[in-house]
C-alpha positions as CSV (number, residue, x, y, z in Angstrom):
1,X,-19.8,27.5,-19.3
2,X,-22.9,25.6,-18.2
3,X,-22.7,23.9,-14.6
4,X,-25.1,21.4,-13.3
5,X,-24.4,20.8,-9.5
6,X,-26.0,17.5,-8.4
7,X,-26.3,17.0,-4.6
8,X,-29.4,16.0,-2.6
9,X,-28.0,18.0,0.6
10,X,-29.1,22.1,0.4
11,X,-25.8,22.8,2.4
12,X,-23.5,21.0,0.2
13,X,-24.9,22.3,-3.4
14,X,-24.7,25.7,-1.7
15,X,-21.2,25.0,-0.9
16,X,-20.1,24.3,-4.3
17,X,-22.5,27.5,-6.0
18,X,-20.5,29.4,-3.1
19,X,-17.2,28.1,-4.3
20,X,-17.8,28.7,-7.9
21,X,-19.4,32.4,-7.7
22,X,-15.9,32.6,-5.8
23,X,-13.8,31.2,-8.8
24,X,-12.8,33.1,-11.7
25,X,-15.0,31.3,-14.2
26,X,-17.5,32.7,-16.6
27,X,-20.7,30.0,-15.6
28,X,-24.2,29.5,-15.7
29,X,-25.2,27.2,-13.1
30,X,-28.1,24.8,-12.5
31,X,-28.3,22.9,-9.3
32,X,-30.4,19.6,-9.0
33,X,-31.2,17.6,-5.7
34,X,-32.3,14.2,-7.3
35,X,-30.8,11.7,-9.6
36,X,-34.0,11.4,-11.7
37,X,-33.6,15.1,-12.0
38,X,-29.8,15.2,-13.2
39,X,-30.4,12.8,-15.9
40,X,-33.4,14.8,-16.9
41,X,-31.5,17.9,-17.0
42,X,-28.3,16.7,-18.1
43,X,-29.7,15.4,-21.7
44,X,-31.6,18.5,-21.5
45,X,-28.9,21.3,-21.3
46,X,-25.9,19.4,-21.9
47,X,-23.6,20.6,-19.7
48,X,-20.4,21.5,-19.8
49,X,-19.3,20.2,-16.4
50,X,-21.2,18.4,-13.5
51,X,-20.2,18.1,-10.0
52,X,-22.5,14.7,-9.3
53,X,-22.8,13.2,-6.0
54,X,-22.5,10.0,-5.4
55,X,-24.8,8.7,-2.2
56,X,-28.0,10.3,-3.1
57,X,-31.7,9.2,-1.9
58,X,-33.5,7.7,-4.8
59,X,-30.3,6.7,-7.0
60,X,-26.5,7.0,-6.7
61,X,-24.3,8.6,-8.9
62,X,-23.0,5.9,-11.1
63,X,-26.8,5.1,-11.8
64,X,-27.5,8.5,-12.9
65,X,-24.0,8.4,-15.2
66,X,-25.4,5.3,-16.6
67,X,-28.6,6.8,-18.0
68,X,-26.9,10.2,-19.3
69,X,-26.5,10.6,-23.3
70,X,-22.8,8.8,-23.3
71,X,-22.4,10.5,-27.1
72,X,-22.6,14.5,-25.3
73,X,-20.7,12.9,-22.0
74,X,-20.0,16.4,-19.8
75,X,-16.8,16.7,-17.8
76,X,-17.9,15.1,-14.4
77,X,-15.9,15.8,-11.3
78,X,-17.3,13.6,-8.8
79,X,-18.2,14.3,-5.2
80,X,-18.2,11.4,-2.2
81,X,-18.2,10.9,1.4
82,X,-16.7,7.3,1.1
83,X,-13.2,6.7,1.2
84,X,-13.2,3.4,0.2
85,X,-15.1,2.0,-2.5
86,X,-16.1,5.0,-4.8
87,X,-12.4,6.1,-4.1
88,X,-10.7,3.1,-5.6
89,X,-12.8,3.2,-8.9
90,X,-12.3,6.6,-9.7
91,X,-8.6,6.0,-9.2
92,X,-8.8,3.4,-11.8
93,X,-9.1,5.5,-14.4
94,X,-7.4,8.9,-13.2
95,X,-11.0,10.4,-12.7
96,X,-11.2,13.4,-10.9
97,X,-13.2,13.7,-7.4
98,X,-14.0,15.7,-4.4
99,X,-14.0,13.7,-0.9
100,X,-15.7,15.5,1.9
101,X,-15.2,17.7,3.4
102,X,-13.0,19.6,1.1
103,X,-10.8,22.6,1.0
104,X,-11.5,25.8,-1.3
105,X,-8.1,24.4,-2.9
106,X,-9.1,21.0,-3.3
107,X,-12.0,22.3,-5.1
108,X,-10.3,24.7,-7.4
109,X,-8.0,22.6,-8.6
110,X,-10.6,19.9,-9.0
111,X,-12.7,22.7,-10.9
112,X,-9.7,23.5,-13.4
113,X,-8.6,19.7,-13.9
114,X,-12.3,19.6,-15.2
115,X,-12.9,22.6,-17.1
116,X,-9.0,21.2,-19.4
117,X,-11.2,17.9,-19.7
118,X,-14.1,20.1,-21.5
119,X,-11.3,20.8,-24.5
120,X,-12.5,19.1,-27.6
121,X,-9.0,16.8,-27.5
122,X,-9.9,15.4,-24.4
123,X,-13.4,14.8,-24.6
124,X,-12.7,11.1,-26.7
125,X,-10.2,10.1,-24.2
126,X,-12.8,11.2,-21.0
127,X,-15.4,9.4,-22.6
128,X,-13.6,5.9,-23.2
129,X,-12.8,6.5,-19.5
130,X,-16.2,6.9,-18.5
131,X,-17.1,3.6,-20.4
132,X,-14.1,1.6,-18.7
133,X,-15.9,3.4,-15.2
134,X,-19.2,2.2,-15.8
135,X,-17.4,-1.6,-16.9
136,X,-15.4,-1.4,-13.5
137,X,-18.7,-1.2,-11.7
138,X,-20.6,-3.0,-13.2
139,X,-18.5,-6.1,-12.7
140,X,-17.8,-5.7,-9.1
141,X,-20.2,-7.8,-6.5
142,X,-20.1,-5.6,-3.9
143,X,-23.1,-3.0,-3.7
144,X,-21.8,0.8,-2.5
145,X,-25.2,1.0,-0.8
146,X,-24.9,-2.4,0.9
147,X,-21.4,-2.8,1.5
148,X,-20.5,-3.5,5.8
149,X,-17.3,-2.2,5.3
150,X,-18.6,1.6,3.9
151,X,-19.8,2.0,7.7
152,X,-17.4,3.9,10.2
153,X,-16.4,2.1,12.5
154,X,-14.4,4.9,14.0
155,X,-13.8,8.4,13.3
156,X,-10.6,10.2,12.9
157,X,-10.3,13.9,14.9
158,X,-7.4,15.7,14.1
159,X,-6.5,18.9,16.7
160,X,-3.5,20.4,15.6
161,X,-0.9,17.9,15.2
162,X,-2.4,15.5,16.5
163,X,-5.1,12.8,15.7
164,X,-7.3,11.3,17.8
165,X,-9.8,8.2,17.2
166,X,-13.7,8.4,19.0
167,X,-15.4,4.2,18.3
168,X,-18.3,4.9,16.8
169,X,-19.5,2.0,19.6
170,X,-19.2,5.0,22.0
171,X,-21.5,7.3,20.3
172,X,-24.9,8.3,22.0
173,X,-26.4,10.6,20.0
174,X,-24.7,13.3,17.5
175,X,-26.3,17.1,16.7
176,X,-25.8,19.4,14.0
177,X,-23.7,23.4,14.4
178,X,-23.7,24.5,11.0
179,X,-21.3,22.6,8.9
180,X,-20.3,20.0,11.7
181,X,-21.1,17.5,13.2
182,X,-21.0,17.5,17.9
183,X,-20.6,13.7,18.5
184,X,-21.5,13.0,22.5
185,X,-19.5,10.3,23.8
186,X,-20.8,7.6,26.6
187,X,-18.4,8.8,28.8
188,X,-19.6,12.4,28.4
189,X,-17.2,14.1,26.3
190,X,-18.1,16.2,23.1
191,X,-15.9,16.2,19.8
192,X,-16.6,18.0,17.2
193,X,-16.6,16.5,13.2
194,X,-16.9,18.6,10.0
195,X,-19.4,16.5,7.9
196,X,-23.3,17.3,7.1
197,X,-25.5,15.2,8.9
198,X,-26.7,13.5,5.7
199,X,-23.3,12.4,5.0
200,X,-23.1,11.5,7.9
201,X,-25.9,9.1,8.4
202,X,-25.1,7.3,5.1
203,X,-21.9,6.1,6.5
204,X,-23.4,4.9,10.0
205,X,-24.5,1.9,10.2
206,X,-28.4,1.6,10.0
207,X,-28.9,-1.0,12.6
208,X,-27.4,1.0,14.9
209,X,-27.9,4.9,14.1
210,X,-31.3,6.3,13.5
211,X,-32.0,10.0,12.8
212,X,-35.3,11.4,14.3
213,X,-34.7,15.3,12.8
214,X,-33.0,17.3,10.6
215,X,-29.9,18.2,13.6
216,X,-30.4,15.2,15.4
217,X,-29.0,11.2,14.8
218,X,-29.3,9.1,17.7
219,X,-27.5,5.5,18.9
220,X,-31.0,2.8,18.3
221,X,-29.8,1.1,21.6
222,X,-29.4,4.1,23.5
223,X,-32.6,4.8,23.3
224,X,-35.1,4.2,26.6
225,X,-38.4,5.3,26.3
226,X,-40.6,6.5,23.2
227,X,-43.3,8.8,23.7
228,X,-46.5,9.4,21.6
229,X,-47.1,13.5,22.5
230,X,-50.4,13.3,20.5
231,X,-51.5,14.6,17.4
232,X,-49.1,12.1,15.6
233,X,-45.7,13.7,17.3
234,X,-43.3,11.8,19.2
235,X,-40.1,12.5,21.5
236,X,-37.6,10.0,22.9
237,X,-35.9,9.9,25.9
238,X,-31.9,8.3,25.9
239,X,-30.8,6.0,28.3
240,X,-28.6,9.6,29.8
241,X,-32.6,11.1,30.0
242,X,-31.5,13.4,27.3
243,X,-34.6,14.3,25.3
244,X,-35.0,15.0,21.1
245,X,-38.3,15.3,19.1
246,X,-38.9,13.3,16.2
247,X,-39.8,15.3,12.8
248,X,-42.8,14.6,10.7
249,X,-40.4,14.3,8.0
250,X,-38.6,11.0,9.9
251,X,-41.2,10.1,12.0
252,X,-42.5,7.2,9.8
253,X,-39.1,5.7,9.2
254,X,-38.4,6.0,12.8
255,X,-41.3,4.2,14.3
256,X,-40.9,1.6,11.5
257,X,-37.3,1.1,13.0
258,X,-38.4,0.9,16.3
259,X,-41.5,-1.6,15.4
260,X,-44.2,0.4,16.4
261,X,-47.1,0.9,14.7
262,X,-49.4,4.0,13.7
């Protein structure tokens, strides 16, 4: 069974390719980190199944599904960070999806649901729910990429039993440990969040949240002093004197952000 996993984070297509060598299905897997990409090798190969992100850099998901050949439509399980949105539309039509972060089980049961939808019976019936999908979207105003009410406003922690809610108005600055996410707190505590930090970013508000590197995101008003080190690198200090460098690979972004010019 051919496989295309579409994700532009390294970390999460390496999760699924993990999950599926784990699995008990026969596959040949190709993995994409672009939505120009996934068109151009979904029409290629025709896939049997696609796992297709959603929130990717140069195109969502939904745009990619609307420039694939709908005549050799592949089983597509979708995978999301948003609750909200993307969520309710899949729902509309009994579509299955994987909402970060997710459990091996989630996953494999996900992974089955989509490998029954491959069977030649169900392919008609998938398809005319893809069409009503890409209907559904297209008449709604609101813009996944734009919407206000996408952003956190606070995150949810559970310990245990327990749950406990961290305002994303209290965040200073959050760095990466693997697979989560340490989120520092003005009033100096530390909680930990299992999310990659470019799922992360995309459901912070960008008025307020800014990442500078690859591990690091930092609070925009937080932010003190920024200093030009020479030779085109920079650093910031927080309003705590906490200190982070800022990437070559964000640098221009940031410095747009913060109105400075090169």
């Amino acid at each position: 069974m051919k496989i295309v996993v579409v994700d532009d984070e390294a970390l999460a297509r390496k999760r699924i390719l993990k999950l599926l060598e784990e699995s008990d299905v026969s596959t040949q897997i190709f993995e994409v980190s672009s939505g120009k990409e996934a068109i151009l090798q979904i029409n290629t190969i025709q896939p049997d199944l696609v796992f297709l992100d959603i929130q990717m850099t140069d195109m969502t998901g939904f745009e990619v599904l609307k420039k694939i050949n709908i005549d050799k439509i592949p089983s597509i399980i979708f995978v999301t960070a948003f609750d909200n949105f993307a969520v309710k539309a899949f729902e509309v039509e009994a579509i299955d999806f994987l909402l970060k972060p997710y459990k091996k089980e989630r996953f494999l049961e996900a992974l089955h649901r989509g490998i029954e939808k491959i069977e030649i019976e169900e392919k008609k019936v998938f398809k005319s729910k893809i069409n009503r999908l890409i209907q559904f979207l297209s008449h709604e105003d609101s813009n996944i990429e734009k919407e206000k009410d996408m952003f956190l406003d606070r995150i949810v922690l559970k310990t245990g039993k327990k749950y406990r809610f961290v305002k994303v108005d209290e965040i200073k600055f959050i760095v990466s440990s693997a697979y989560y996410a340490e989120i520092f707190t003005v009033n100096d505590e530390k909680h930990v969040y299992r999310i990659s930090m470019s799922d992360f970013i995309k459901r912070l508000d960008s008025e307020k949240f800014i990442r500078v590197n690859r591990s690091t995101i930092v609070c925009i008003n937080r932010i003190n002093e920024v200093i030009s080190e020479g030779m085109g690198d920079y650093s910031i200090i927080m309003n705590d004197k906490k200190t982070f460098s800022v990437s070559k690979n964000f640098r221009n972004s940031f410095l747009k952000k913060m109105k400075i010019k090169l």
